[in-house]
PyMOL CGO cylinders between C-alpha atoms (Angstrom):
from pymol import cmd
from pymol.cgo import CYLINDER

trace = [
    CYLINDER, 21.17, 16.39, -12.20, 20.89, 12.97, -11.42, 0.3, 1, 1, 1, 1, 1, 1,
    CYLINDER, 20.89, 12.97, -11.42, 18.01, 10.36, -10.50, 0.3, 1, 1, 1, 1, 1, 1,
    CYLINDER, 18.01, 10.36, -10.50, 20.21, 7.70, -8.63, 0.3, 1, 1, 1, 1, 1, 1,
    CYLINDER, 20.21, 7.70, -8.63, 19.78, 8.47, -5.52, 0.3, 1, 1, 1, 1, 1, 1,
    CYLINDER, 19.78, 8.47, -5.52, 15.57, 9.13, -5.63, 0.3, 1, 1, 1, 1, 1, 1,
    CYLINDER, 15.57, 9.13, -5.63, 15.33, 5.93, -7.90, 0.3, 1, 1, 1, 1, 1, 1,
    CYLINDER, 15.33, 5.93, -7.90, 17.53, 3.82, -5.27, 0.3, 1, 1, 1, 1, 1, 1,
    CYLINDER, 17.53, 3.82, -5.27, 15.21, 5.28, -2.23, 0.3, 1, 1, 1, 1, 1, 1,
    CYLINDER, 15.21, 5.28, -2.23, 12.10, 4.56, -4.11, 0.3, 1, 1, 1, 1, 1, 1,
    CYLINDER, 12.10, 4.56, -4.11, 12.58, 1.15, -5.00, 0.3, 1, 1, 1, 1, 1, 1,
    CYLINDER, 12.58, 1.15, -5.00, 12.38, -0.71, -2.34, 0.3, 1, 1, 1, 1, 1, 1,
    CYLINDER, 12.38, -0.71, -2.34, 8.76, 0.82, -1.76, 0.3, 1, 1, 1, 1, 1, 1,
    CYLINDER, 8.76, 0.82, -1.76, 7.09, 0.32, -5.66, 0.3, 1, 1, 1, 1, 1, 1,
    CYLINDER, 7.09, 0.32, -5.66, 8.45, -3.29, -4.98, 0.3, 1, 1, 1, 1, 1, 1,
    CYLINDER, 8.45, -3.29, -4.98, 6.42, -3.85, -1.52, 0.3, 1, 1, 1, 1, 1, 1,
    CYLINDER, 6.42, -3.85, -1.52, 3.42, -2.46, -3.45, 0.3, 1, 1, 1, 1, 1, 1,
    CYLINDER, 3.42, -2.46, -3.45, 3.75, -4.06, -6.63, 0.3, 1, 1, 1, 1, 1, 1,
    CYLINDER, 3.75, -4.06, -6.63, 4.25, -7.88, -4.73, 0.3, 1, 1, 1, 1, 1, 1,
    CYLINDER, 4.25, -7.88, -4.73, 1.07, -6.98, -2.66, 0.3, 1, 1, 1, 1, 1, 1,
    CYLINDER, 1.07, -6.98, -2.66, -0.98, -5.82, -5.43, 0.3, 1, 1, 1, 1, 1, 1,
    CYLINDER, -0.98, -5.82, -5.43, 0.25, -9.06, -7.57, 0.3, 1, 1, 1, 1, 1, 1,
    CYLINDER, 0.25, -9.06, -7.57, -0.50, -11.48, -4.23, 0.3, 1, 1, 1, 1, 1, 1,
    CYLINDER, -0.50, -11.48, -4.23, -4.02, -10.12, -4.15, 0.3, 1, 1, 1, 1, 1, 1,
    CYLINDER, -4.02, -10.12, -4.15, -4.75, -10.64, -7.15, 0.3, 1, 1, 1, 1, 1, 1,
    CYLINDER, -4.75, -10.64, -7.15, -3.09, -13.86, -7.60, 0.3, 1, 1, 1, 1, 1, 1,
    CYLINDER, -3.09, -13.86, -7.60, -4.98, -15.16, -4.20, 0.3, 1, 1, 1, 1, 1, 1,
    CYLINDER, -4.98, -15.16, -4.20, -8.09, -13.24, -3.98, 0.3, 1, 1, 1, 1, 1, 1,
    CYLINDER, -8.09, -13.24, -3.98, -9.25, -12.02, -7.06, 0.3, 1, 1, 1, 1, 1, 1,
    CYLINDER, -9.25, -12.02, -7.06, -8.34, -14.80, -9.08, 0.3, 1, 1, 1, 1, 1, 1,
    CYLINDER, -8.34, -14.80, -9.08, -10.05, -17.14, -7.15, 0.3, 1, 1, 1, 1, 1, 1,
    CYLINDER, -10.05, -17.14, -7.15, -13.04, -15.14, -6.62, 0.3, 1, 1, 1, 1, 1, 1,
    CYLINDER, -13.04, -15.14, -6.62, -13.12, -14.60, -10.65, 0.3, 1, 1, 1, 1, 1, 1,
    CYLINDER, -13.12, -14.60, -10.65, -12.89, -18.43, -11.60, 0.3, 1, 1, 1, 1, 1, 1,
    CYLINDER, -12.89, -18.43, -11.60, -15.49, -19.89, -8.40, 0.3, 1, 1, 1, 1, 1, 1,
    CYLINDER, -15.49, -19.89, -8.40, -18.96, -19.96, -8.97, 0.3, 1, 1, 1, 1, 1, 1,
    CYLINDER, -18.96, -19.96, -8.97, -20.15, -19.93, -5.49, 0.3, 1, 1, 1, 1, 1, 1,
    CYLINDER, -20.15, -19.93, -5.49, -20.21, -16.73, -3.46, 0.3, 1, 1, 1, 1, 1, 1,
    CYLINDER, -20.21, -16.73, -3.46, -16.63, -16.51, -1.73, 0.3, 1, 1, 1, 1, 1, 1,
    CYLINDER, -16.63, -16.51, -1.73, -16.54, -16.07, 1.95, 0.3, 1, 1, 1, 1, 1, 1,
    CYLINDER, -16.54, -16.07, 1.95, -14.42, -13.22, 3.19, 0.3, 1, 1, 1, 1, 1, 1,
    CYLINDER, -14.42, -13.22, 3.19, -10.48, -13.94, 3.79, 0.3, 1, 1, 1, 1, 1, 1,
    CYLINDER, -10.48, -13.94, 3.79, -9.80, -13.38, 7.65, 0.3, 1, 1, 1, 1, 1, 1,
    CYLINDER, -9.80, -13.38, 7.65, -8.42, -10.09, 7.11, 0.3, 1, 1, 1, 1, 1, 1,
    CYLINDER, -8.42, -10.09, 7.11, -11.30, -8.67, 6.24, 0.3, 1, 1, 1, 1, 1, 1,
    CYLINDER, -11.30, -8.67, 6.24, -13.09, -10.45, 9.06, 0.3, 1, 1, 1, 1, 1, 1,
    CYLINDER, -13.09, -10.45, 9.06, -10.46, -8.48, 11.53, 0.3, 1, 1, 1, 1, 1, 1,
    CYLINDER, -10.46, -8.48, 11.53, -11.75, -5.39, 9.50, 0.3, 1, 1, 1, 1, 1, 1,
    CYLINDER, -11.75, -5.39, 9.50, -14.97, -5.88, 10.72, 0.3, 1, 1, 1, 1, 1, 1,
    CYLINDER, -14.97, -5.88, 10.72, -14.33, -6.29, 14.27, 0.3, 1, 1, 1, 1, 1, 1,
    CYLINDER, -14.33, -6.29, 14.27, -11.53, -3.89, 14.69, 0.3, 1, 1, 1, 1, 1, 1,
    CYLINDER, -11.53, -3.89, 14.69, -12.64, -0.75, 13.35, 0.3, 1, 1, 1, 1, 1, 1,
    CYLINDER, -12.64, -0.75, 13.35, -9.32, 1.09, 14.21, 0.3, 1, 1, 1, 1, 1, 1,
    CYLINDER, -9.32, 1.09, 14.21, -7.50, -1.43, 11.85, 0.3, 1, 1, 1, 1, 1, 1,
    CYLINDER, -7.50, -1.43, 11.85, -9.20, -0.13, 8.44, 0.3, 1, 1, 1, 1, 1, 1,
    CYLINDER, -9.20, -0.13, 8.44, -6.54, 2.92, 8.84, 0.3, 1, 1, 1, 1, 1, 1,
    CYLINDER, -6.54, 2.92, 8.84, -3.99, 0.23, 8.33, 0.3, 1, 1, 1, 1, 1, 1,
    CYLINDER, -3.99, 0.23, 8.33, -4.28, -0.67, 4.51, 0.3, 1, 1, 1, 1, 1, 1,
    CYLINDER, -4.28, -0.67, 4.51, -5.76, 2.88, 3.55, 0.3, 1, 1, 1, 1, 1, 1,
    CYLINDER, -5.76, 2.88, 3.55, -2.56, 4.52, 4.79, 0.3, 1, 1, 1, 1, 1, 1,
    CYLINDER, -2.56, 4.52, 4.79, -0.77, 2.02, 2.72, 0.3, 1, 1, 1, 1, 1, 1,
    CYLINDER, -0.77, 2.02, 2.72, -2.43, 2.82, -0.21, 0.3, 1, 1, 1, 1, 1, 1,
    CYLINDER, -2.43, 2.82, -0.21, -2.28, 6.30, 0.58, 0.3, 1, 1, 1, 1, 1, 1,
    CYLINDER, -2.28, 6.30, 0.58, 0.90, 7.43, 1.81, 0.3, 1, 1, 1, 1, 1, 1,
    CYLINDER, 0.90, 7.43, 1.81, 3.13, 3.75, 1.28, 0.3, 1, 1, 1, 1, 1, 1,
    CYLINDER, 3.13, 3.75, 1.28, 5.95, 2.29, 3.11, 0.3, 1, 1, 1, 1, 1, 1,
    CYLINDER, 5.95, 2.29, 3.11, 8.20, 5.42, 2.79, 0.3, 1, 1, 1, 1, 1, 1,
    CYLINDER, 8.20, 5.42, 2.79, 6.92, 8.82, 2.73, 0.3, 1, 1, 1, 1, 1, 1,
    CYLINDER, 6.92, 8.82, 2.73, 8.21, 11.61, 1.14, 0.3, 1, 1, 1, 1, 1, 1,
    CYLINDER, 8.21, 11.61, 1.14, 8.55, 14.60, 2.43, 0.3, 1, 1, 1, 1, 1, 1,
    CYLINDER, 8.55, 14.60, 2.43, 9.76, 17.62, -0.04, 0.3, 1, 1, 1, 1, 1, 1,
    CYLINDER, 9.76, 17.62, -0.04, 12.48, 20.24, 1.41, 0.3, 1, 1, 1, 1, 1, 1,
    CYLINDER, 12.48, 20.24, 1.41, 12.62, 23.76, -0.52, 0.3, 1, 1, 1, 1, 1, 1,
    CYLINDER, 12.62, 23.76, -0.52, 13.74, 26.60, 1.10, 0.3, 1, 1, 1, 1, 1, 1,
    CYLINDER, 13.74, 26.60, 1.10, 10.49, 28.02, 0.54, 0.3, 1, 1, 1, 1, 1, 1,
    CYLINDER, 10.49, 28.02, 0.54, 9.08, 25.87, 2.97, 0.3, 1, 1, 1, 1, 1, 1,
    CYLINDER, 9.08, 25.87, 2.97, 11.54, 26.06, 5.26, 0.3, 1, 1, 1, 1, 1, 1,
    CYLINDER, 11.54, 26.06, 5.26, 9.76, 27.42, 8.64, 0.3, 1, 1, 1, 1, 1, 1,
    CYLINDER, 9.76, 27.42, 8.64, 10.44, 31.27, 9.38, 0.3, 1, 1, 1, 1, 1, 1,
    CYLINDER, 10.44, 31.27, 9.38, 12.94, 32.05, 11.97, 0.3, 1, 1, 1, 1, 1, 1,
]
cmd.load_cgo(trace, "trace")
């Protein structure tokens, strides 16, 4: 049995999250680490705020990703 395939399928996803998590903290946590004034909030967060249905954006990210999977046994295969 071989990987290939899942690995192929799965890598364009760990990438997306990996750059995002390495942009935050290269942008946002860094620089709220090394000031020593209280940061103000970036404008996403701002959008956050005001948008309420917009939250369900980044949590579903985080959640689920870019690509779901979805697992197909036959012993969840619906009944006929």
């Amino acid at each position: 049995m071989t990987f290939a395939p899942f690995q192929e399928r799965r890598t364009l996803p760990v990438r997306f999250t990996q750059w995002v998590q390495l942009t935050i903290q290269k942008r946002i946590i860094s620089r709220v680490l090394g000031s020593q004034r209280r940061p103000k909030p970036p404008l996403m967060f701002k959008l956050l705020k005001i948008f309420p249905a917009l939250r369900r954006v980044p949590a579903r990210l985080v959640g689920v990703g870019i690509r779901p999977e979805h697992v197909h046994t036959p012993e969840a295969a619906p009944l006929a």
